[in-house]
C-alpha positions as CSV (number, residue, x, y, z in Angstrom):
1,X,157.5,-30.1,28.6
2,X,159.4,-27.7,26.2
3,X,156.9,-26.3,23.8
4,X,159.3,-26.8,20.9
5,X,159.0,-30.5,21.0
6,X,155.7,-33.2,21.5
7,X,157.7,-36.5,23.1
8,X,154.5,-38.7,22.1
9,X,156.8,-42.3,22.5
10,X,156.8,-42.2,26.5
11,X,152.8,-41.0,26.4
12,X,149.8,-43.7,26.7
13,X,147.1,-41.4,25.3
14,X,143.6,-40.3,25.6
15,X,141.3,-41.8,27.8
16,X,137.6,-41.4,28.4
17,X,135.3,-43.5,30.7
18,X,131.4,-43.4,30.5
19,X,131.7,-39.6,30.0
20,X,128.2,-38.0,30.1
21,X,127.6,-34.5,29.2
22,X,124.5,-32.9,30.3
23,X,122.4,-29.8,29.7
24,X,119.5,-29.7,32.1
25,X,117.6,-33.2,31.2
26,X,118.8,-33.8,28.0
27,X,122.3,-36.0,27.8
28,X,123.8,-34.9,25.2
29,X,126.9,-37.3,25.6
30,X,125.9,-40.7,27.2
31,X,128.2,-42.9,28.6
32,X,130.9,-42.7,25.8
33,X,134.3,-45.0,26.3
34,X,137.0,-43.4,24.0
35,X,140.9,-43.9,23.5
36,X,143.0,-41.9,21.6
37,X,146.8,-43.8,21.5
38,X,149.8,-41.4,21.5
39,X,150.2,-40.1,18.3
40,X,147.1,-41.2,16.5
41,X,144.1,-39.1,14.8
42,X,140.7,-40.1,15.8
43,X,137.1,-38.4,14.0
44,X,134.5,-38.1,15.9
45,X,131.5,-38.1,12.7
46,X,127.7,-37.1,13.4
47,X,124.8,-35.0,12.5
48,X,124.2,-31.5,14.0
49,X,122.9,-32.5,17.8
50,X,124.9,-35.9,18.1
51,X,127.2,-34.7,20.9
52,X,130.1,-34.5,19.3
53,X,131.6,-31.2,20.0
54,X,129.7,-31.6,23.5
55,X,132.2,-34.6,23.8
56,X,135.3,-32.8,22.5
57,X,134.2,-29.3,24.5
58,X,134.5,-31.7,27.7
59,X,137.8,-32.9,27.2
60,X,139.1,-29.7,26.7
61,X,137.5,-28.8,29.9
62,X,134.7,-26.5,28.3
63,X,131.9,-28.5,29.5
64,X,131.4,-29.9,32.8
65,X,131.0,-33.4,33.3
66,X,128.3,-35.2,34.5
67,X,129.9,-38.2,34.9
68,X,132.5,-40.2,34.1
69,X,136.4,-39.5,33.8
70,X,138.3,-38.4,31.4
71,X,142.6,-39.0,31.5
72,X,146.0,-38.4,30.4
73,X,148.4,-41.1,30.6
74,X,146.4,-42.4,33.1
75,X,145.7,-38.8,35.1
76,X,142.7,-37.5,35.7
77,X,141.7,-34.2,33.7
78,X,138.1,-33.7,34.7
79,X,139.2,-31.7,37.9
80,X,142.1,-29.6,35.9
81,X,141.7,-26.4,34.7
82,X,141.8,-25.6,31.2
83,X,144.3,-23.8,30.6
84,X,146.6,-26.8,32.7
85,X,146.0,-29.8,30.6
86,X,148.3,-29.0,27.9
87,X,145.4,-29.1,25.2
88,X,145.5,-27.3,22.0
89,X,142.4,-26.2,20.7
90,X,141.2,-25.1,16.9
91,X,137.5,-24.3,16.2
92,X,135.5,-23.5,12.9
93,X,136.2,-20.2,12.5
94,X,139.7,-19.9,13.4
95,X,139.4,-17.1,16.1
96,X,142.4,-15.0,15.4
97,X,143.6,-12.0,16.7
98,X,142.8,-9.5,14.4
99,X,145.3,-6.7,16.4
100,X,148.1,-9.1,16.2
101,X,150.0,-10.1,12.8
102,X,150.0,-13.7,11.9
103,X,153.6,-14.2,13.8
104,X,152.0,-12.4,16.6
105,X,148.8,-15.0,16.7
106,X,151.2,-17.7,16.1
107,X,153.5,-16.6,19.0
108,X,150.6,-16.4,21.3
109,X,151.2,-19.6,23.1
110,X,155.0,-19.1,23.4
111,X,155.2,-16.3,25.8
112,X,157.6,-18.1,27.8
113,X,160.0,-18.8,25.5
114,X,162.9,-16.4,24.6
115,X,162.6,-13.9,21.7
116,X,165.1,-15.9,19.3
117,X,163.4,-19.1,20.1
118,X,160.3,-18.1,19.9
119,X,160.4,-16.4,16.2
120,X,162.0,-19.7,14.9
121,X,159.6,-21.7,16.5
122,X,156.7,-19.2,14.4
123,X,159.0,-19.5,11.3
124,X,159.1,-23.3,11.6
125,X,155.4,-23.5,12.0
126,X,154.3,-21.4,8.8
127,X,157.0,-23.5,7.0
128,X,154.8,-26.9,8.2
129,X,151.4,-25.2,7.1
130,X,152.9,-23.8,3.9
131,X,152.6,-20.3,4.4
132,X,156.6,-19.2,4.5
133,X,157.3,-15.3,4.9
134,X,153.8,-14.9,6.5
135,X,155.2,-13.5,9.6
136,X,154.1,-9.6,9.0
137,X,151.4,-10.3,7.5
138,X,147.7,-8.9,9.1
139,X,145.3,-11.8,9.4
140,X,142.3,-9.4,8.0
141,X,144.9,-9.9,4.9
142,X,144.2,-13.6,5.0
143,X,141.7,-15.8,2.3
144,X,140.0,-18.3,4.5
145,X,141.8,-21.0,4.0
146,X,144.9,-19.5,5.0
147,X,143.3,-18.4,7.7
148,X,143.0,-21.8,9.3
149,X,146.3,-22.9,8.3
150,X,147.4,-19.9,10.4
151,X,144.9,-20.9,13.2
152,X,146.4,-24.7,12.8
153,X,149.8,-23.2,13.3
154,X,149.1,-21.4,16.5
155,X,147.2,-24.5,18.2
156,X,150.5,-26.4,17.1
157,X,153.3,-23.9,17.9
158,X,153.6,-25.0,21.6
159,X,153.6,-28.7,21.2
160,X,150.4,-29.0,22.9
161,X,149.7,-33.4,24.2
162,X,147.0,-33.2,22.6
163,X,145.0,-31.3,20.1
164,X,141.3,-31.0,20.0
165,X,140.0,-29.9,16.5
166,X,136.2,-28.8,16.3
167,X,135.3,-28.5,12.6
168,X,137.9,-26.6,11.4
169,X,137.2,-26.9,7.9
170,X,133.4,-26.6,7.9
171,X,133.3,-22.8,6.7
172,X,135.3,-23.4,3.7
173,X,133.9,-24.6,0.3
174,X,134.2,-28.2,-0.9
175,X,137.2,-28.1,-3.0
176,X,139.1,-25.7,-0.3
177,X,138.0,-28.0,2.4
178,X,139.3,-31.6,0.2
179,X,142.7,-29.7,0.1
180,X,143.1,-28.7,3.2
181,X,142.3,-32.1,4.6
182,X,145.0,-33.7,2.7
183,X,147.1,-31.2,4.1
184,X,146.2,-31.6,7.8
185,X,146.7,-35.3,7.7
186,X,150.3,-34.3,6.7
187,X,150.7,-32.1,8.8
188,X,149.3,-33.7,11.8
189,X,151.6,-37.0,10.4
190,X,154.5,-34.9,10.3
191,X,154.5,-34.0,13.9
192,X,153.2,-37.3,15.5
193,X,150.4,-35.4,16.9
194,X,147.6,-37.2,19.0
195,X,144.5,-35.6,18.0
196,X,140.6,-35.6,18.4
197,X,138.9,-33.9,15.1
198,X,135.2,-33.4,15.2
199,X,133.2,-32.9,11.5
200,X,130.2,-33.3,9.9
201,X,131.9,-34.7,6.7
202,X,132.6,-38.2,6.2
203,X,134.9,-37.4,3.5
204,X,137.1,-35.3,5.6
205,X,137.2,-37.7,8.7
206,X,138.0,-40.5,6.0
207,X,141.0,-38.5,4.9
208,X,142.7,-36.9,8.3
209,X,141.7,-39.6,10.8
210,X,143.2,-43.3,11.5
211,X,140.2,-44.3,13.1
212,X,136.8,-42.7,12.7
213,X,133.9,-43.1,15.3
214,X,130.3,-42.4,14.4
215,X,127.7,-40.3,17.1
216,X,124.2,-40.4,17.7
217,X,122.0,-39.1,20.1
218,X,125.2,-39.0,22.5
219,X,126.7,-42.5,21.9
220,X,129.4,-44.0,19.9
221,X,128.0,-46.5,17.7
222,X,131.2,-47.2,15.8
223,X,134.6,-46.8,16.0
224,X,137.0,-48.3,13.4
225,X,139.7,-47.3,10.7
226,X,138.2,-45.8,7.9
227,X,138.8,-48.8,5.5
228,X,136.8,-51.4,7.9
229,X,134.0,-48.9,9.0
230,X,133.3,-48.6,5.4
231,X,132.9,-52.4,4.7
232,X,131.3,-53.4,7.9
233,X,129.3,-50.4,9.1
234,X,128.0,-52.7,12.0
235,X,124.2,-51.3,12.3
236,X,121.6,-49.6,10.2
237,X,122.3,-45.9,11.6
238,X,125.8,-46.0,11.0
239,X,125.6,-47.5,7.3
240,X,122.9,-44.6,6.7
241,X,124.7,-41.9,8.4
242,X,128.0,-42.9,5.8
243,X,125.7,-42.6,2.7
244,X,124.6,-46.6,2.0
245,X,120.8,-47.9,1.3
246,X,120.0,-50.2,3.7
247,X,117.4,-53.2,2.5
248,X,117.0,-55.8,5.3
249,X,120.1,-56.6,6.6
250,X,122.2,-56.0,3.3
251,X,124.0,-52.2,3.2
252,X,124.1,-51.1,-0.1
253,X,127.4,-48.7,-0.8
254,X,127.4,-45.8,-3.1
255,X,128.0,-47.4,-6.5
256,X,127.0,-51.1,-5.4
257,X,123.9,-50.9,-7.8
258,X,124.4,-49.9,-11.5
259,X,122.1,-49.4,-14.6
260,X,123.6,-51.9,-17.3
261,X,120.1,-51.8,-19.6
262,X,116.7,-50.6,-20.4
263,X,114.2,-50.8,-22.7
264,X,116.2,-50.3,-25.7
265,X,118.9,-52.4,-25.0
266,X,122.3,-52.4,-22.6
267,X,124.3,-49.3,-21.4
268,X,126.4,-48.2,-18.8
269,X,129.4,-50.4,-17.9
270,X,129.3,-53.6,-19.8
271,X,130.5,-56.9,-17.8
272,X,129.5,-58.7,-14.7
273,X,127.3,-62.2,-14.9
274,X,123.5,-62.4,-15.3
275,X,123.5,-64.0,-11.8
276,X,124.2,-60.6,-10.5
277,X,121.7,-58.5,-12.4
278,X,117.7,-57.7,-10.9
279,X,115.1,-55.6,-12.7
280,X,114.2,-52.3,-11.3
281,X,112.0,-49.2,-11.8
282,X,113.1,-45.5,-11.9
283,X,111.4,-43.3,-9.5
284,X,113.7,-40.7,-9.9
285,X,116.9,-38.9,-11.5
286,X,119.5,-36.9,-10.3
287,X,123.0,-35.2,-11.2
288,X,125.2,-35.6,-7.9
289,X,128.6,-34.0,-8.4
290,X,128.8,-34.7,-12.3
291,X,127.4,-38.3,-11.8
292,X,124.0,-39.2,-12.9
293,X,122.1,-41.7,-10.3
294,X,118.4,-42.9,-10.0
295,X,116.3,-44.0,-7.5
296,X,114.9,-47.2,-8.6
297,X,112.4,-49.5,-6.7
298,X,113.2,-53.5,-6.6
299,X,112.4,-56.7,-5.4
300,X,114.2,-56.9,-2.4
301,X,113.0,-60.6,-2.8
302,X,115.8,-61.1,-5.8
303,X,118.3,-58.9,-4.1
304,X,118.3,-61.7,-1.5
305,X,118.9,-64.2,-3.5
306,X,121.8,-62.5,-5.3
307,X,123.3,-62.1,-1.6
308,X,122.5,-65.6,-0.4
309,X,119.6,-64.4,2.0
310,X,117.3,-66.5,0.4
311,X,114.7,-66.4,3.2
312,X,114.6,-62.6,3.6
313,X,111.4,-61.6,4.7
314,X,110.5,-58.1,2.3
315,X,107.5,-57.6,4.1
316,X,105.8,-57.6,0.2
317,X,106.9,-54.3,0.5
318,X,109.2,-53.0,-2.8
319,X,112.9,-52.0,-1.6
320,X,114.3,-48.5,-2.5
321,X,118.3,-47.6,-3.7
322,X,119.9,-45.2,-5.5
323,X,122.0,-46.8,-8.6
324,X,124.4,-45.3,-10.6
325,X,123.7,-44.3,-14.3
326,X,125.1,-43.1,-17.7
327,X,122.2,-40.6,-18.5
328,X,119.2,-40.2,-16.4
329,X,115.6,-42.0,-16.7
330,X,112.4,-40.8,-16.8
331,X,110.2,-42.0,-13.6
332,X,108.5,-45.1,-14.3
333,X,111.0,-46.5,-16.8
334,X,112.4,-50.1,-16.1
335,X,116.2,-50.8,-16.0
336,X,118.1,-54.0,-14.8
337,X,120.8,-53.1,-12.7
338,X,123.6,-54.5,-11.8
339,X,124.8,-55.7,-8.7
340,X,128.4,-55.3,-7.1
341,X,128.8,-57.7,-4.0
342,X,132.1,-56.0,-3.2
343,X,130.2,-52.9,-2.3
344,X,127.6,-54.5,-0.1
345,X,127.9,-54.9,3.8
346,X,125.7,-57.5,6.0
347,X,124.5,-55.9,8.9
């Protein structure tokens, strides 16, 4: 295939068959079944230990395999060597060439094409990554996050079938990382490239993948487009791992509970029926990126009946949530909340 173009219409994809990963006794991927279709972005989200990377490192051909298969339109890959399968591969830190100009780390890949081709082929990909005239430029030069644009560029440049992404964002700050995230996901539209992008950060899969799989202890518990993994996370693990409070079989979403009144009277968000309010106590406050929330303690018994589980068994036991709030409470001080059932998954 030439390296100037990525024919993804006659390609089936990604496939991978009860891959297993192991270091000494521990598994650290465990009979994981993944596709990837031609053209599509799949995240691969989990903790530090989950075996994601593991799972991405063995595609690329960095791991061995303890068993299982993985394919490429239907080939096997586990006996190829690297540097044959045609993979493009980005990693956290960007790993550029510090003796080479950007052009230079960007032309890296294409030392088989002509001179002429090969300098429009670096021009066209600092024009897709937004950094135009960047050519002569010395990468010690570079903020960080044009340093992984630059890195992006150079995985991209020859056209690679398919590009494995291991958190390339994770060593920027927030707000750097929430741009550049937006700007992979056009990017990686742009091209029609198939990719697998490992992170940490639900946020960031949300935004670059089309469908996002959660890890664990070396499985996949979930895989599913980021609007249905959010309203049906499937299991208690998953709907933790993505942030929501779990009580029973209900998963609570970030927002789903909100203060509407305490002792001296309503505030918050007015609205909403009494049928959906329950009475809670603070336990604690907190400012989370500008928005006040409170832990509150409940009876899960009431948040039952709001959901229609009337015969939840609480255990007598008092539920825990976090709730959103105007201003925070002191510990100890009753609210009623307010419940949103659009935010609310059964497990």
């Amino acid at each position: 295939m030439s390296p100037e173009t990525s024919d993804t219409n006659a390609s089936v994809g990604l496939s991978v068959r009860g891959l297993a990963v192991a270091y000494g006794d521990l598994r650290a991927v465990d009979g994981v079944d993944l596709d990837v279709a031609a053209g599509e972005v799949v995240a691969l989200l989990g903790a530090s230990g989950s075996g994601k990377s593991s799972l991405l490192r063995a595609v690329a051909g960095l791991e061995d395999v303890a068993d299982g298969s993985v394919a490429w339109d239907g080939q096997g890959m586990v006996r190829v060597p690297v540097h044959k399968r045609g993979f493009g591969l980005m990693f956290q830190d960007g790993q550029l060439f510090e003796h080479r100009d950007v052009g230079g780390n960007i032309a890296y890949g294409l030392a088989g094409l002509p001179r002429a081709r090969r300098d429009k082929r670096v021009r066209e990909m600092l024009e897709l990554v937004g950094l135009p005239g960047f050519e002569r430029r010395r990468v010690t030069t570079l903020s960080g996050g044009q340093a992984q644009r630059v890195a992006l560029a150079r995985a991209l440049a020859p056209a690679p079938r398919l590009l494995l992404l291991d958190e390339p964002l994770s060593a920027l700050d927030r707000a750097l990382r929430e741009q550049l995230a937006t700007d992979v996901r056009a990017i990686l539209r742009q091209g029609r490239t198939t990719a697998l992008y490992v992170t940490h950060d639900q946020d960031e899969a949300m935004t670059v993948a089309d469908r996002v799989g959660v890890m664990e202890a070396g499985r996949l518990l979930r895989l599913d487009t980021p609007q249905r993994l959010w309203a049906d996370p499937g299991s208690r693990n998953v709907a933790r791992f993505l942030g929501f409070d779990v009580v029973g079989d209900l998963a609570l979403a970030p927002g789903a509970l909100c203060v509407v009144g305490d002792a001296a009277g309503e505030v918050g968000v007015r609205g909403g029926t009494e049928e959906m309010r329950l009475s809670a106590t603070v336990l604690a406050s907190r400012l989370r990126r500008g928005q006040w929330e409170v832990e509150v303690e409940f009876d899960p018994e009431r948040l039952a009946e709001l959901t229609g589980e009337a015969d939840a068994d609480s255990g007598g036991s008092p539920a825990r949530a976090a709730a959103l709030a105007r201003r925070p409470h002191g510990a100890g001080e009753s609210v009623t909340l307010r419940l949103d059932p659009a935010r609310t998954a059964r497990l």
